[in-house]
C-alpha positions in Angstrom: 8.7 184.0 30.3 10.7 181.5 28.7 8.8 178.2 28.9 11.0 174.8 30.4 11.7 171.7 28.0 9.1 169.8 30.5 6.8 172.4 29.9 7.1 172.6 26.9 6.9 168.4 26.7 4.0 168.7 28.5 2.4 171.1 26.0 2.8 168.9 23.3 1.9 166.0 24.7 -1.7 167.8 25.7 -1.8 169.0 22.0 -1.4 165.9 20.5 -4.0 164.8 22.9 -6.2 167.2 21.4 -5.7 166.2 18.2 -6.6 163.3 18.4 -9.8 163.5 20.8 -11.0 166.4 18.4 -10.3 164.4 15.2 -12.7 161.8 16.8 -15.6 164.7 18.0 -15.2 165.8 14.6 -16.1 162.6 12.7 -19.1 162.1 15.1 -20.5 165.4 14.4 -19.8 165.6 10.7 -17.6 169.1 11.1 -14.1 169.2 9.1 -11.7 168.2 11.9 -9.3 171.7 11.4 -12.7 173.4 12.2 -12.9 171.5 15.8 -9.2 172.2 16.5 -9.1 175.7 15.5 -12.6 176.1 18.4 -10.6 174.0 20.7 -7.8 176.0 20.5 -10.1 179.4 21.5 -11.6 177.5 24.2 -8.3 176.3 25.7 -7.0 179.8 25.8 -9.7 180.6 27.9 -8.6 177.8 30.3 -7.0 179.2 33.5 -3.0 178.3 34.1 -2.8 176.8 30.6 0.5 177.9 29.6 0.6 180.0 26.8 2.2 179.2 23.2 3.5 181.6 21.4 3.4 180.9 17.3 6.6 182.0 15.8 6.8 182.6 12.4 10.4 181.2 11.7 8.3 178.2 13.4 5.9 178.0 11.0 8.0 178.6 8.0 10.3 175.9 9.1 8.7 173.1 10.8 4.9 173.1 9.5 4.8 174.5 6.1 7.7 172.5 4.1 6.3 169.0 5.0 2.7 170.2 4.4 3.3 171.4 1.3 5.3 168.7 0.1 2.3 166.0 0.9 -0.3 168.6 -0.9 2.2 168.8 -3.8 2.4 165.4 -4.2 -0.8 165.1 -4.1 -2.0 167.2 -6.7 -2.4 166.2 -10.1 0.1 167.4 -12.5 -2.5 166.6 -15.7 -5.1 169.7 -13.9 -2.8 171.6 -12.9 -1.6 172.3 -16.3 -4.8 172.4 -17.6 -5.9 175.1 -15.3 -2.4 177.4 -15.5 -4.3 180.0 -16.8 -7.0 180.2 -14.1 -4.9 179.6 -11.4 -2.7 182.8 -12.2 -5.5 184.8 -12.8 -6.1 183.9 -8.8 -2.8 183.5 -7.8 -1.2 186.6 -9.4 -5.0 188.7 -10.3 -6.6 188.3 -7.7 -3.3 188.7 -5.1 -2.8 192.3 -6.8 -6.8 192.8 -6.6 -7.1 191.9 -3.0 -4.0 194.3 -1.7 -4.8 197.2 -3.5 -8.8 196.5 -2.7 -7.5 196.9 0.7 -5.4 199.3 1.0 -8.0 201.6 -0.5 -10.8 200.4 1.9 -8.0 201.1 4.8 -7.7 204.3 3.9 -11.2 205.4 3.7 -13.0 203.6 6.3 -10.8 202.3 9.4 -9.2 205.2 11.0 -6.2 204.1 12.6 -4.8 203.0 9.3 -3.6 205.0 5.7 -3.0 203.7 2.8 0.5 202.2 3.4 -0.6 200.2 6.5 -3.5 198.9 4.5 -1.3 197.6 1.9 0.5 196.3 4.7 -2.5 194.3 5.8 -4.2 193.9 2.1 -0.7 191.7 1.8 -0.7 189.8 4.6 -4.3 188.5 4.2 -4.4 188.5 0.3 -2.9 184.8 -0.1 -5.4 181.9 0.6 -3.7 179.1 2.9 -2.6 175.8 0.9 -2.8 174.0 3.8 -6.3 175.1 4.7 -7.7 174.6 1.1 -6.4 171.0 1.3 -7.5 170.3 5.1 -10.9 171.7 5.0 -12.1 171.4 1.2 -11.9 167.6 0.9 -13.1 167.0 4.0 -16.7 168.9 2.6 -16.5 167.4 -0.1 -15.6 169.6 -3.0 -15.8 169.1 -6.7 -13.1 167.7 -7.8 -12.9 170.7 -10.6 -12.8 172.8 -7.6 -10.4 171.5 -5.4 -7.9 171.3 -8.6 -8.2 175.3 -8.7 -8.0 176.2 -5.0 -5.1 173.6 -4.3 -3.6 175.1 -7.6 -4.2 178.9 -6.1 -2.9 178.3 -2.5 0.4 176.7 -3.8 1.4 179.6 -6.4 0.2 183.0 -4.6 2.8 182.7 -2.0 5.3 184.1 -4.5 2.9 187.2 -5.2 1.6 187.5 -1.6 5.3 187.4 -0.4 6.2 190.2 -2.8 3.6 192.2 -1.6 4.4 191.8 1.9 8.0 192.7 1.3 7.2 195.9 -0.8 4.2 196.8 1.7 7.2 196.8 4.6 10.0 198.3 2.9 6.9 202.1 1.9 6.4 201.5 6.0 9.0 200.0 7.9 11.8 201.6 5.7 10.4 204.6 4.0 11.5 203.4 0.8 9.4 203.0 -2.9 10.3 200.3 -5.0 10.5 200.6 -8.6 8.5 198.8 -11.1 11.5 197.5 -12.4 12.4 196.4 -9.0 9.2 195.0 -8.4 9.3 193.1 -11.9 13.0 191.6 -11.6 12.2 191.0 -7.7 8.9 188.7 -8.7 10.4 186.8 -11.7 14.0 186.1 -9.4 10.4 184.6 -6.6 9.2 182.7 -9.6 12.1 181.5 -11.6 14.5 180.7 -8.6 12.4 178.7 -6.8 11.1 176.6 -9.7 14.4 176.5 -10.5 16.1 174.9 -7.0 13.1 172.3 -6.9 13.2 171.2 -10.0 17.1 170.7 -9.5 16.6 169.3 -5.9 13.9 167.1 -7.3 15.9 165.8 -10.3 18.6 164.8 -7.8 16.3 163.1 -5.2 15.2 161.3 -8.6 18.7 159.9 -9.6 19.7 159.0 -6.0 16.8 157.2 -5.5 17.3 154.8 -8.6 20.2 153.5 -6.2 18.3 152.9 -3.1 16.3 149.6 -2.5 15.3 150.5 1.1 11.9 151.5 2.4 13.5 153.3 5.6 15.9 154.7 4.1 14.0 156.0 1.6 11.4 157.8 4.2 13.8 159.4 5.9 15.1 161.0 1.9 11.6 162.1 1.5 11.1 163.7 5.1 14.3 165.8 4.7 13.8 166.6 0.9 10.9 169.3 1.5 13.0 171.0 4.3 16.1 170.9 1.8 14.0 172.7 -0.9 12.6 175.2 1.1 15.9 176.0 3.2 17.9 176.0 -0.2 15.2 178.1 -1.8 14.8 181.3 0.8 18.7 181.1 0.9 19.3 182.6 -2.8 16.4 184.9 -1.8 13.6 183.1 -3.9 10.7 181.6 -2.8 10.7 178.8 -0.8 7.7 178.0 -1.1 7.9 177.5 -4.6 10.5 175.0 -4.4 9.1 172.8 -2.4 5.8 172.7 -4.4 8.0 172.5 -7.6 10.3 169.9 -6.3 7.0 168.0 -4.9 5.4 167.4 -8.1 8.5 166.8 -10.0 9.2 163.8 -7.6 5.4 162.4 -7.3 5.4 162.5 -11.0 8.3 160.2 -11.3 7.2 158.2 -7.9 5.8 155.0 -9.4 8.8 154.4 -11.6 11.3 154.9 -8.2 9.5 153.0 -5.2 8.6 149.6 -4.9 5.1 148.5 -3.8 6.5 148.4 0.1 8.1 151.5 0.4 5.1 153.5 -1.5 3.1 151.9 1.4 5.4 153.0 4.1 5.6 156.0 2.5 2.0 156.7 1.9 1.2 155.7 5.9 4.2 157.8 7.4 2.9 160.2 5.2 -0.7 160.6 6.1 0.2 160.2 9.5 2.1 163.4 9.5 -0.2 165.6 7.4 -2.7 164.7 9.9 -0.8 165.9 13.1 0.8 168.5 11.3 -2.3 169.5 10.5 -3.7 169.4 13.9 -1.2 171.6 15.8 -1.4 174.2 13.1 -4.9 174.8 13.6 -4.9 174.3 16.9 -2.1 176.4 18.0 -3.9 179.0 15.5 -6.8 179.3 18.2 -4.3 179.6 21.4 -3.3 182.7 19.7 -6.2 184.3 21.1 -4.4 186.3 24.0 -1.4 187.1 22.2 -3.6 188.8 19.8 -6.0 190.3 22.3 -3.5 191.4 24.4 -2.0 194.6 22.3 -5.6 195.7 21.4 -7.8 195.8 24.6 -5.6 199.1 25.2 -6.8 201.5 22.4 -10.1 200.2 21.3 -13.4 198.9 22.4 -15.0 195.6 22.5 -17.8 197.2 19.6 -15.2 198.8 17.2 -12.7 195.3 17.4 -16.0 193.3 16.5 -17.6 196.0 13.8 -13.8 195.8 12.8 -12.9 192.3 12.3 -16.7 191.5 10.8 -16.7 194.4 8.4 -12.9 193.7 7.2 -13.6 189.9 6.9 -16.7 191.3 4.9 -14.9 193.1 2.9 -12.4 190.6 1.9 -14.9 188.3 0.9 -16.9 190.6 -1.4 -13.1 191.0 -3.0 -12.7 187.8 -3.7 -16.4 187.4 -5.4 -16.3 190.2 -7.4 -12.9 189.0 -9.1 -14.3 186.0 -9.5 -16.3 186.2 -12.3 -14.7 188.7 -15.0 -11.6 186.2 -13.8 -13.7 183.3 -14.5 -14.6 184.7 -18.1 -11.2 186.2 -19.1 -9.5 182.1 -18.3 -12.3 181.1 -20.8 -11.3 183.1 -23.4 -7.7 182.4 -23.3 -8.0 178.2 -22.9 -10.3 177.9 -25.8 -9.5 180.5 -28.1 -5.6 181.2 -27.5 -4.7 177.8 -26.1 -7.4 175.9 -28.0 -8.4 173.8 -25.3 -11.4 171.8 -24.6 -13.4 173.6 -21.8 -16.6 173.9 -20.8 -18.1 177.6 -19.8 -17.7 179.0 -15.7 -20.7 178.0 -14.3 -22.6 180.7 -11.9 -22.8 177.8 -9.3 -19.1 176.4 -9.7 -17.7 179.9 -10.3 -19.3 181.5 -6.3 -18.6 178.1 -4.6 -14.2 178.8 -5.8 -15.1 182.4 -4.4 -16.6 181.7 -0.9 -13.8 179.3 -0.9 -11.2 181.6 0.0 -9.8 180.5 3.0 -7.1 181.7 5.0 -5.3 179.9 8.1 -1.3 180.1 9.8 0.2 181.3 6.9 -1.7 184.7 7.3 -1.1 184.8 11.1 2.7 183.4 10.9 3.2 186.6 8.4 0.9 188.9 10.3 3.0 188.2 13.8 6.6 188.8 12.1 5.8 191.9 10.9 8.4 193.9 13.2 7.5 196.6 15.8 9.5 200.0 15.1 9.9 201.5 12.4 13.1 202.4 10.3 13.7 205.4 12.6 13.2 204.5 16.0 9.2 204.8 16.3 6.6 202.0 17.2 5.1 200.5 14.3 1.6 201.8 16.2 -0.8 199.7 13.5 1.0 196.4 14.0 -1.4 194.9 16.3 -4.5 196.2 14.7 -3.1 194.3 11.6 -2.6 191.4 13.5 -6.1 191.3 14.7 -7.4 191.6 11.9 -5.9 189.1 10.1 -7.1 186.7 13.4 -10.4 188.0 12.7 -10.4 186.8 9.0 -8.8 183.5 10.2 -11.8 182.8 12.3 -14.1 184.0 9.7 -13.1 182.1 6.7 -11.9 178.5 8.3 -15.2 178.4 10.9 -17.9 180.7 8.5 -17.1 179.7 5.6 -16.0 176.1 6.0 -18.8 175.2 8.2 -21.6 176.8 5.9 -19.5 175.4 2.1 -21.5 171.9 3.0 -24.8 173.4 3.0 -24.2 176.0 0.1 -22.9 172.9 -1.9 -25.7 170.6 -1.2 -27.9 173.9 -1.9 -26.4 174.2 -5.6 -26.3 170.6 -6.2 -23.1 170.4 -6.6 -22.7 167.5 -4.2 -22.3 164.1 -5.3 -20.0 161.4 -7.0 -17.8 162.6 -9.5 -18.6 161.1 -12.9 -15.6 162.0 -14.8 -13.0 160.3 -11.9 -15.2 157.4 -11.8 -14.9 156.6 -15.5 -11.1 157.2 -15.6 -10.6 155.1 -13.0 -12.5 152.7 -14.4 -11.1 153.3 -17.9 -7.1 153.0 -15.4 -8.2 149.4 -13.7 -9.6 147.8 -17.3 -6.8 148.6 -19.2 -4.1 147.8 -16.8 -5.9 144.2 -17.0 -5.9 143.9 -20.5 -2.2 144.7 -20.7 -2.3 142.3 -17.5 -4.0 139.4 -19.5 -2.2 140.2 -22.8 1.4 139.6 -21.3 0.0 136.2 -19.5 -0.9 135.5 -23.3 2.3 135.7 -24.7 4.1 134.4 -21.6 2.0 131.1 -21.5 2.4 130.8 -25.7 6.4 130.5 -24.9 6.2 128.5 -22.1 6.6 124.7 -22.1 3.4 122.7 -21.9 3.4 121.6 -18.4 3.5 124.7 -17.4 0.1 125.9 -19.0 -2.1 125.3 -16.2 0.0 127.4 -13.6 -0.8 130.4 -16.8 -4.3 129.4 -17.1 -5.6 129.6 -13.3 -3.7 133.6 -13.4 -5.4 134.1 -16.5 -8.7 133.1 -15.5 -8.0 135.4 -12.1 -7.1 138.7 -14.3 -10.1 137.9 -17.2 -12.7 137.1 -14.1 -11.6 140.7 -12.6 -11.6 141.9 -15.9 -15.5 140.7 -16.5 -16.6 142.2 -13.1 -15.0 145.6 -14.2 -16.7 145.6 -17.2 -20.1 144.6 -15.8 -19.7 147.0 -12.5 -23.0 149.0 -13.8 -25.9 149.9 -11.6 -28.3 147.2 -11.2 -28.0 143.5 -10.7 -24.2 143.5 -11.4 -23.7 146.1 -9.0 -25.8 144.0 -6.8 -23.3 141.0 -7.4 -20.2 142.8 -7.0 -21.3 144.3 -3.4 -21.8 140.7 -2.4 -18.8 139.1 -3.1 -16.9 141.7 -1.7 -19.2 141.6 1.6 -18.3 137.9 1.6 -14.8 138.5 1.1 -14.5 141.0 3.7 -16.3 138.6 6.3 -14.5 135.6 5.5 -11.3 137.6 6.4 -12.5 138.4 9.4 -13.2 134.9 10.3 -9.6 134.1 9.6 -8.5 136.8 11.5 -10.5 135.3 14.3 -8.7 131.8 13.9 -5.2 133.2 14.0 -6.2 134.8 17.4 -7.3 132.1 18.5 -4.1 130.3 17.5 -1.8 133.0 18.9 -4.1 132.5 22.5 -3.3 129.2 22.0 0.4 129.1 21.4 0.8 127.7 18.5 2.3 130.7 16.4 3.7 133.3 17.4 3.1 137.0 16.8 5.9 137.1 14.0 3.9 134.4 11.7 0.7 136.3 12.9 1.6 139.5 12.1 2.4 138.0 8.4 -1.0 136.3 7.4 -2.9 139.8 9.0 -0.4 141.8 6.6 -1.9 139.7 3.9 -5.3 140.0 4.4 -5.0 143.7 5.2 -3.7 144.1 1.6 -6.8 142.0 0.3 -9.3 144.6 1.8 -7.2 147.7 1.1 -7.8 146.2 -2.7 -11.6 146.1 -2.2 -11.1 149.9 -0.2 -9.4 151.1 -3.8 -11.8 149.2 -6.0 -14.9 151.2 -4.1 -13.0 154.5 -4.0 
């Protein structure tokens, strides 16, 4: 039944609730907040006269995923990403190929109700890890940064190889049909090249318009419709989609500190966060009220012991897949940095190398692409293993996001992995220090043109920039340290104090909340300094 636009306000309304209340649970009790949702989600499902929301796929492809993947674009670092090309095709194309075929032999062999066909059915729907689950769960754990550069850098480039699989694995079932390996070949580079392609175009546009816009609003609202434009214009000349928004994402963050000014980067970085976080929180949440549309087509033909032997001992399965690429993988990327590409990189690490493995997590992508998968065949019959795929690829779902992301913390902590990264530290130390010098070398040659009178205004910014420039330089653990903590404990009280007074004087009447609202803005931007100084 067709659900009302109340109801269907009223459903959103109690999700975003949800959200919220679960993103608070979750900080209290330490668990990655797509981890709560996800349990909520189950729970809810449970709940008598909730109504129930179905998850479309066009939904998911259209609505969640382009904005998502956009913000994780942007986000990634185009410097690692290039340095691990190699590795991440060796996962997002190796391990893709491994994965389907893996299972498509273990379907035929050990489930009954499936042959080789459906299993390469299912071995494609579940062979792609989830971009947005890498990026939700993984830095909320805490990662390695080395880690999180390979897994973000996976789950944004096996879409094109996952999707080709899909698409072959349907057209030997649903249509009868084997594709050629020239097919397959011209069919995967048209994925590859055409959606690079119209994001990189896309991108270079939104680049050039944006030189002509001064206007933080308007300037959102180009941003917001950009990932949606790339992925619409990409799945339109049959390429991937996906691809061109992660394509057009990085082309435009790359060039992002040359268009925006301070203000809109703000506004842009807070609209921003804001929706990845309830984007976020709907996906995972509407992933768990899936529960009785995916229970509902099995309960017929199996029983409760073969569903949970099932689900267990295919998630199993998957996971061994994953491990045993991992390391041959791991070894082959080696070679072909430091001896082919002649770069600088150290050896896979036993610890580092499992950690990417057990990291394999799979979330709405899997289910959006497990639920469109049509019901009859070419000729009239029921596609009779549909909803045994799509439970299985629920099972693994539940499996990877809840096992596996609530044990990573423990197995990370276990490996010693866990702790400050070194390497970040230092650059951004090495960023800060020489953006001061160049700071304090302009002031230099300003103040040696500049008429005498003028020389004090030039001293008092040059003895700001040199006195940050000394506390960078001495910001070592120990008594320095020590120092540095205090000031900016002192800092951050005496800004509350002031806050304090200009409540007072609002209570009072004498401002009002427009010259209010403009002192807090500035000493909101002095702590969000001391936030990025610590971070």
């Amino acid at each position: 039944m067709a659900l009302t636009l109340s109801a269907m306000q009223g459903i959103l309304l109690m999700l975003l609730v949800l959200v919220a209340a679960c993103a608070l649970l979750a900080e209290r009790v330490k668990v990655p907040y797509p981890i709560v949702l996800l349990v909520a989600g189950l729970g809810l499902s449970f709940v008598p006269h909730v109504p129930r929301v179905p998850l479309k796929p066009e939904i998911v492809f259209l609505v969640f995923l382009p904005p998502l993947l956009y913000h994780s674009a942007w986000l990634t670092s185009w410097r690692e990403f290039q340095r691990n090309m190699v590795s991440i095709v060796m996962l997002a194309v190796g391990l893709v190929t491994f994965t389907v075929v893996g299972i498509a032999l273990f379907s035929d062999h050990v489930i009954a109700a499936l042959d080789w066909k459906s299993g390469l059915v299912l071995g494609a729907v579940v062979a792609t890890t989830d971009a947005i689950a890498a990026t939700a769960i993984g830095k909320r754990i805490g990662l390695p940064k080395g880690v999180m550069d390979l897994l973000e850098g996976e789950s944004l480039l096996n879409d094109a190889t996952g999707l080709l699989a899909l698409e072959f694995g349907v057209l030997i079932v649903v249509q009868g049909q084997t594709p050629t390996v020239g097919m397959a070949v011209g069919r995967f580079l048209w994925l590859i090249v055409g959606g690079v392609g119209v994001g990189l175009v896309l991108g270079a546009l939104v680049v050039w318009l944006e030189r002509f816009i001064d206007d933080a609003p308007v300037e959102i609202v180009i941003s917001l419709v950009t990932p949606y434009a790339a992925y619409l214009i990409g799945e339109r000349i049959g390429a991937s989609g996906v691809l061109s928004v992660v394509a057009c994402g990085l082309l435009v963050s790359r060039k992002g500190s040359q268009l925006y000014s301070p203000a809109a980067r703000m506004q842009l970085s807070a609209v921003w966060q804001s929706l990845d976080f309830v984007l976020n929180g709907l996906v995972f949440c509407l992933i768990g009220l899936q529960l009785p549309y995916v229970l509902s087509g099995m309960v017929r033909g199996y029983s409760w012991v073969t569903l949970v032997k099932y689900g267990l001992g295919f998630s199993a399965v998957l996971i061994v897949l994953r491990l045993l690429w991992m390391y041959p993988a791991a070894w082959v990327a080696y070679a072909i940095r430091t001896r082919w590409l002649k770069q600088q990189h150290a050896q896979p690490s036993v610890k580092g190398t499992f950690v990417v493995g057990w990291t394999g997590m799979r979330g709405v992508v899997t289910l959006a692409a497990a639920i469109g998968l049509p019901y009859q065949l070419a000729d009239g019959r029921p596609f009779e293993q549909r909803d045994l795929i799509v439970f299985l690829a629920f099972c693994v779902i539940l499996v990877t996001l809840v096992g596996q992301g609530l044990t990573l913390p423990m197995l990370i902590r276990a490996l010693g992995m866990a702790g400050v990264d070194t390497e970040v530290a230092e650059e951004k130390k090495l960023a800060r220090g020489t953006a001061l010098e160049a700071a304090v070398a302009w002031l230099n040659e300003e103040r040696a043109k500049a008429e005498m009178a003028s020389w004090p205004i030039f001293d008092n910014m040059l003895k700001t920039y040199e006195s940050r420039l000394k506390v960078l330089c001495k910001a070592e653990p120990g008594e320095s340290g020590t120092q540095t903590a205090k000031v900016q404990e002192l800092v951050r009280g005496a800004a509350r104090q002031q806050r304090h007074a200009l409540l007072r004087l609002r209570a009072e009447g004498r401002v009002g909340d427009e010259a209010m609202r403009a002192v807090e803005r500035e000493l909101d931007l002095m702590e969000t300094r001391l936030d990025t100084a610590n971070s």
